[in-house]
Every structure is written in C-alpha cells, then in structure tokens.
PyMOL CGO cylinders between C-alpha atoms (Angstrom):
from pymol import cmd
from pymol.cgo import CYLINDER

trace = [
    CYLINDER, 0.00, 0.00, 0.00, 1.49, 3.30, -0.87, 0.3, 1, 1, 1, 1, 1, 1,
    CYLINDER, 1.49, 3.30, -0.87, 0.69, 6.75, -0.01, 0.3, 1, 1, 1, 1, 1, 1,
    CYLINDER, 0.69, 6.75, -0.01, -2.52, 7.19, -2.57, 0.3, 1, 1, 1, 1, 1, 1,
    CYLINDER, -2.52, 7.19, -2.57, -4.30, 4.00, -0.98, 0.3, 1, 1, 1, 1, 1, 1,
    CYLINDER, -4.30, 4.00, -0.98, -3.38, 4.94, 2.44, 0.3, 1, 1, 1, 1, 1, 1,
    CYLINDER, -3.38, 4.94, 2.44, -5.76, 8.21, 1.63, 0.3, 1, 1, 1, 1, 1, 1,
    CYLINDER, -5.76, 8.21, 1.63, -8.13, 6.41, -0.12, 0.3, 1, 1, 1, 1, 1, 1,
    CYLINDER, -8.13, 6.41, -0.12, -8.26, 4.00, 2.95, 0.3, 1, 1, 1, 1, 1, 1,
    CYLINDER, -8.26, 4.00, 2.95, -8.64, 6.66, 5.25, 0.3, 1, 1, 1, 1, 1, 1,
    CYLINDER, -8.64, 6.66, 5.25, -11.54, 8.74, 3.34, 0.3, 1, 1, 1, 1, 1, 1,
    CYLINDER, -11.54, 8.74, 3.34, -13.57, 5.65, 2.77, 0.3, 1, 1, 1, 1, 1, 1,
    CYLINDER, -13.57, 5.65, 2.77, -13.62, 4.18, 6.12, 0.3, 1, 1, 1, 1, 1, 1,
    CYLINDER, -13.62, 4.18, 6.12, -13.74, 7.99, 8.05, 0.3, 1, 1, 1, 1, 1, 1,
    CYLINDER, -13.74, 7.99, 8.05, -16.08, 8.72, 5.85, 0.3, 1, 1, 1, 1, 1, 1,
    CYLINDER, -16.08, 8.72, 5.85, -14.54, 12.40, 4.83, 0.3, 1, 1, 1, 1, 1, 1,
    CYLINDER, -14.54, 12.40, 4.83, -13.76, 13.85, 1.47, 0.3, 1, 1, 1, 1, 1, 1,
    CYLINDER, -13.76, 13.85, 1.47, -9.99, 12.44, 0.08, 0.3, 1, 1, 1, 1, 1, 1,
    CYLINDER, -9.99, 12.44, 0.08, -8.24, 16.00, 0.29, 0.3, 1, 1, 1, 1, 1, 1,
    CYLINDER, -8.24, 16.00, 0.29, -9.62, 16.13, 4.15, 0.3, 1, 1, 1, 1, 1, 1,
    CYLINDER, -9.62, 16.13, 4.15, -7.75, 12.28, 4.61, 0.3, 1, 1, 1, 1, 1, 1,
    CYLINDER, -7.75, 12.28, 4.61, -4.77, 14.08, 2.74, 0.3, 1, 1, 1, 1, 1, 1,
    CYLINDER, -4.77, 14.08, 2.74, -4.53, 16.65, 5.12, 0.3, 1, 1, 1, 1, 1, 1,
    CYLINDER, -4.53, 16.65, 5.12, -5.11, 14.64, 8.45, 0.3, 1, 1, 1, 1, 1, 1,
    CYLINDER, -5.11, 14.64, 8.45, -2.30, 11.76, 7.18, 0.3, 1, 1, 1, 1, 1, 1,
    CYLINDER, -2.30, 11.76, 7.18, -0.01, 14.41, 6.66, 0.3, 1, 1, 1, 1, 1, 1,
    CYLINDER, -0.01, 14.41, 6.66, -0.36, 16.34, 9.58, 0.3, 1, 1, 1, 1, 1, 1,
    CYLINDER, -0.36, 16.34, 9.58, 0.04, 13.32, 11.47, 0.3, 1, 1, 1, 1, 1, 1,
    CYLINDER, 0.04, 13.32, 11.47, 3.42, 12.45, 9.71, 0.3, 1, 1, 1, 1, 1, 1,
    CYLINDER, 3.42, 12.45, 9.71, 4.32, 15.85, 10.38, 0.3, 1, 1, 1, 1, 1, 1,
    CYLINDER, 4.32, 15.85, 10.38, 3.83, 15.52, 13.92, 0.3, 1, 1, 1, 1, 1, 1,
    CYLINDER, 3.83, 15.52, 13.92, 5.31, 12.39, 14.52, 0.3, 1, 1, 1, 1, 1, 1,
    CYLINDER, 5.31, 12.39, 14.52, 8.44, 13.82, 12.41, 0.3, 1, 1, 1, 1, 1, 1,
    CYLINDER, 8.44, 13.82, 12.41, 8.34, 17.22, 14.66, 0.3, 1, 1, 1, 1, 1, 1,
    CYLINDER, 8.34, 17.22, 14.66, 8.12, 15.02, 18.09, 0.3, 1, 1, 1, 1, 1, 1,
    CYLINDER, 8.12, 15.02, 18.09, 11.28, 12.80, 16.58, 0.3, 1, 1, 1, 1, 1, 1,
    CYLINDER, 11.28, 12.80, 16.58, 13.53, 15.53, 15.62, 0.3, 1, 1, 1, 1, 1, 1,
    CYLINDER, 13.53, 15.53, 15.62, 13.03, 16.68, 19.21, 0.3, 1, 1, 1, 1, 1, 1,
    CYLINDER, 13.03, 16.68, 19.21, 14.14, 13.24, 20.49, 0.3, 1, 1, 1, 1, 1, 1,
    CYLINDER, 14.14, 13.24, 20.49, 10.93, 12.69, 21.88, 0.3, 1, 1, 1, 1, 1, 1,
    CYLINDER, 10.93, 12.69, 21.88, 9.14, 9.77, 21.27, 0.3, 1, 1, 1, 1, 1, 1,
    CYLINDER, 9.14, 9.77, 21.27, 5.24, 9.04, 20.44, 0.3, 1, 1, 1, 1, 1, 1,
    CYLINDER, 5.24, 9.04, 20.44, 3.42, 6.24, 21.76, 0.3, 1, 1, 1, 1, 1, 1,
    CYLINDER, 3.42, 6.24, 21.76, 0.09, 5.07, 20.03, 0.3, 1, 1, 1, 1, 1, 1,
    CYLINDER, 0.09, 5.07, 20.03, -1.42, 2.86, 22.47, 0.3, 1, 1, 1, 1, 1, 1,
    CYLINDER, -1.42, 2.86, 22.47, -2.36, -0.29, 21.01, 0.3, 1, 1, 1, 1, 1, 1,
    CYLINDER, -2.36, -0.29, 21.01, -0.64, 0.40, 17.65, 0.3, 1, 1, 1, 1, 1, 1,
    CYLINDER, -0.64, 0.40, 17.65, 2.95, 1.07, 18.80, 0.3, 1, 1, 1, 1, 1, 1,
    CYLINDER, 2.95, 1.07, 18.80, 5.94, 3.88, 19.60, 0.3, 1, 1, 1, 1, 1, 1,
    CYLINDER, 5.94, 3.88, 19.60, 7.95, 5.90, 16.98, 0.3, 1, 1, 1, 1, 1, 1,
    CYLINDER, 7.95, 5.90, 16.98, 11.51, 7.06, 18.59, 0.3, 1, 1, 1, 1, 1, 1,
    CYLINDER, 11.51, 7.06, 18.59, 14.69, 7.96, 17.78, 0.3, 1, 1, 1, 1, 1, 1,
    CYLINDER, 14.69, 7.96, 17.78, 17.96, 5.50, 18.86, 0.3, 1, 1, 1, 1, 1, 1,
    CYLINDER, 17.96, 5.50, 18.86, 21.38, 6.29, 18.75, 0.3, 1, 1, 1, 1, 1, 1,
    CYLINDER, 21.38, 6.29, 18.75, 23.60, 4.12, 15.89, 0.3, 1, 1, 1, 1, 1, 1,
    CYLINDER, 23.60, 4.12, 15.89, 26.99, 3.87, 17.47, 0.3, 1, 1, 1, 1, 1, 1,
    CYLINDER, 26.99, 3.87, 17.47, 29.91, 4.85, 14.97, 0.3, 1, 1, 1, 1, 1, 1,
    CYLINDER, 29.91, 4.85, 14.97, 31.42, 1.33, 13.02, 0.3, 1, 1, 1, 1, 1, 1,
    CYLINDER, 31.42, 1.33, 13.02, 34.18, 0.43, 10.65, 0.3, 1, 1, 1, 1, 1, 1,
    CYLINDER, 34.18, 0.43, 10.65, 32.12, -0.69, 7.47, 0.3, 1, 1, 1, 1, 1, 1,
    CYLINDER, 32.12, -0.69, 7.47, 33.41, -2.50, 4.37, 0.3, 1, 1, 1, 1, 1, 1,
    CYLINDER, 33.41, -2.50, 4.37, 33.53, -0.66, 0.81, 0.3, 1, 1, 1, 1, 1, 1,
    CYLINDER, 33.53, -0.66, 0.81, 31.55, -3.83, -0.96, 0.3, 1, 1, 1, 1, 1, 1,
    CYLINDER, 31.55, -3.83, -0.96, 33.70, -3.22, -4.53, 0.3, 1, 1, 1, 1, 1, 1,
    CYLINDER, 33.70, -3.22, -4.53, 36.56, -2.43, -3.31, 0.3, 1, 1, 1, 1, 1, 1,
    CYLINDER, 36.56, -2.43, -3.31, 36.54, -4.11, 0.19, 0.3, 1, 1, 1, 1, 1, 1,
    CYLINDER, 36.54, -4.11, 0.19, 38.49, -1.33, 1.92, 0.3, 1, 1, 1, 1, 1, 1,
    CYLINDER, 38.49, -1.33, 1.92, 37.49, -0.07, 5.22, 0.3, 1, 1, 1, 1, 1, 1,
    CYLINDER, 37.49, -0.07, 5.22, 35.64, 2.55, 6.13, 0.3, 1, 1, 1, 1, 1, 1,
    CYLINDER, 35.64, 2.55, 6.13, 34.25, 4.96, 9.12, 0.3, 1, 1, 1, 1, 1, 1,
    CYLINDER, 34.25, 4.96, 9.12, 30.88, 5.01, 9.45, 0.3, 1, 1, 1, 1, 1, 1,
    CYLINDER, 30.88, 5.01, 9.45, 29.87, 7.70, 12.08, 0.3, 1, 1, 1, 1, 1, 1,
    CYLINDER, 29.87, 7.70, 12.08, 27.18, 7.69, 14.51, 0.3, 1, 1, 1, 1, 1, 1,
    CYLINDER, 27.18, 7.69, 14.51, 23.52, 8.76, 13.77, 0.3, 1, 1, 1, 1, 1, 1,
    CYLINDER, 23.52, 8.76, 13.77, 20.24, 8.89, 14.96, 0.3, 1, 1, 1, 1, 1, 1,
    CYLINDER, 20.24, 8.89, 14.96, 17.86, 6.80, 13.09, 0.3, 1, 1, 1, 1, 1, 1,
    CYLINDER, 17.86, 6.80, 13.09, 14.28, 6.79, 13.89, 0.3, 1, 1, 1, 1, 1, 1,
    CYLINDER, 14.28, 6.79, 13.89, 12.74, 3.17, 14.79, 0.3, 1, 1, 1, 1, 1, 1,
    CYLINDER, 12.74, 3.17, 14.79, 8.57, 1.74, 15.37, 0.3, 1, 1, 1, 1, 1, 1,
    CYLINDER, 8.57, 1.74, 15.37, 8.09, -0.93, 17.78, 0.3, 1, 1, 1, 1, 1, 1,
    CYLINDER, 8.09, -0.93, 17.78, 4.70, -2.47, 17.42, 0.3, 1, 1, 1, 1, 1, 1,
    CYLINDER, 4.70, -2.47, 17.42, 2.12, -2.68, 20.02, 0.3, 1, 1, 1, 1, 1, 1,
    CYLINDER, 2.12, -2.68, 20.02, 0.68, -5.94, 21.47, 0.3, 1, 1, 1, 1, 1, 1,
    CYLINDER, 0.68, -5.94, 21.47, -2.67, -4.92, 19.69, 0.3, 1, 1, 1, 1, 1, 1,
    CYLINDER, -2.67, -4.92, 19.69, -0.39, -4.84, 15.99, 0.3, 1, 1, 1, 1, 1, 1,
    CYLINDER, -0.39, -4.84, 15.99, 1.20, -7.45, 16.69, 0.3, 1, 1, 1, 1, 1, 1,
    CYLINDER, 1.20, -7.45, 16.69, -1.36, -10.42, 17.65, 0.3, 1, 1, 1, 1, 1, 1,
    CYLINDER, -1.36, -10.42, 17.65, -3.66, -8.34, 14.85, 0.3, 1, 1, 1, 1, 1, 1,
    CYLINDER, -3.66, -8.34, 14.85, -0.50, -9.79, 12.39, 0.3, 1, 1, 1, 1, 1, 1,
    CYLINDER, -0.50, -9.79, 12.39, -0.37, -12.93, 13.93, 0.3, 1, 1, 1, 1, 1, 1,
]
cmd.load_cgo(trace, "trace")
C-alpha cells in the first residue's frame, strides 16, 4: 500500500472527502516527524511507539573495493509495534 491507498483507505472508512484524509495523514506524519527531531518519542497505544535511537559509529566495508571505512554515529528513527499490531498480524 502506498501513499494514494493509504488516503483512499482513510476517506472511505472515516467517511470524509480524500483532500480532508490528505490533510489529516499528513499532519500526522508531520507531527510524529516534529516530536522525533526533538528526540521525543510518540506512543500510540495499542498500535505502537515511533523514537529515535542512537547508531553507534562502526568500521564498514567498501563492498567493490573491500576497503574499510568509518561510518559515524547517527540517529535513526525506529517503530516498535504494540501488542494490539502485533497479535492483529499474527
């Protein structure tokens, strides 16, 4: 499912015009984005948390050449699913 049929998704079953589900899906990524970049994290109960983890800096490998090199340390945002996500998976 890509952005479009998220939208189309969300107007059919909220029952709201598709520019409306547009504007609510990306206000909500903007949020979660704004709350990240804060280092704060945002917990949807039942569905699951968006935060932000530190990468530790690594030696990588150069896969043509196979020559090392420094890979520094980042923050890279991560989801952990909720026990509601995950059994509705399962």
């Amino acid at each position: 499912m890509n952005k479009s049929e998220l939208i189309d998704a969300i107007a059919t079953s909220a029952d709201i015009p598709k520019a409306a589900a547009t504007r609510a899906l990306d206000a909500m990524i903007d949020s979660v984005t704004d709350t990240l970049k804060q280092g704060d994290s945002v917990a949807l109960v039942g569905f699951g948390t968006f935060s932000v983890k530190e990468r530790a800096a690594r030696t990588g490998r150069n896969p043509q050449t196979g020559q090392p090199i420094n890979i520094d340390a980042a923050k890279v945002p991560s989801f952990k699913a909720g026990k509601a996500l995950k059994d509705a998976v399962n």
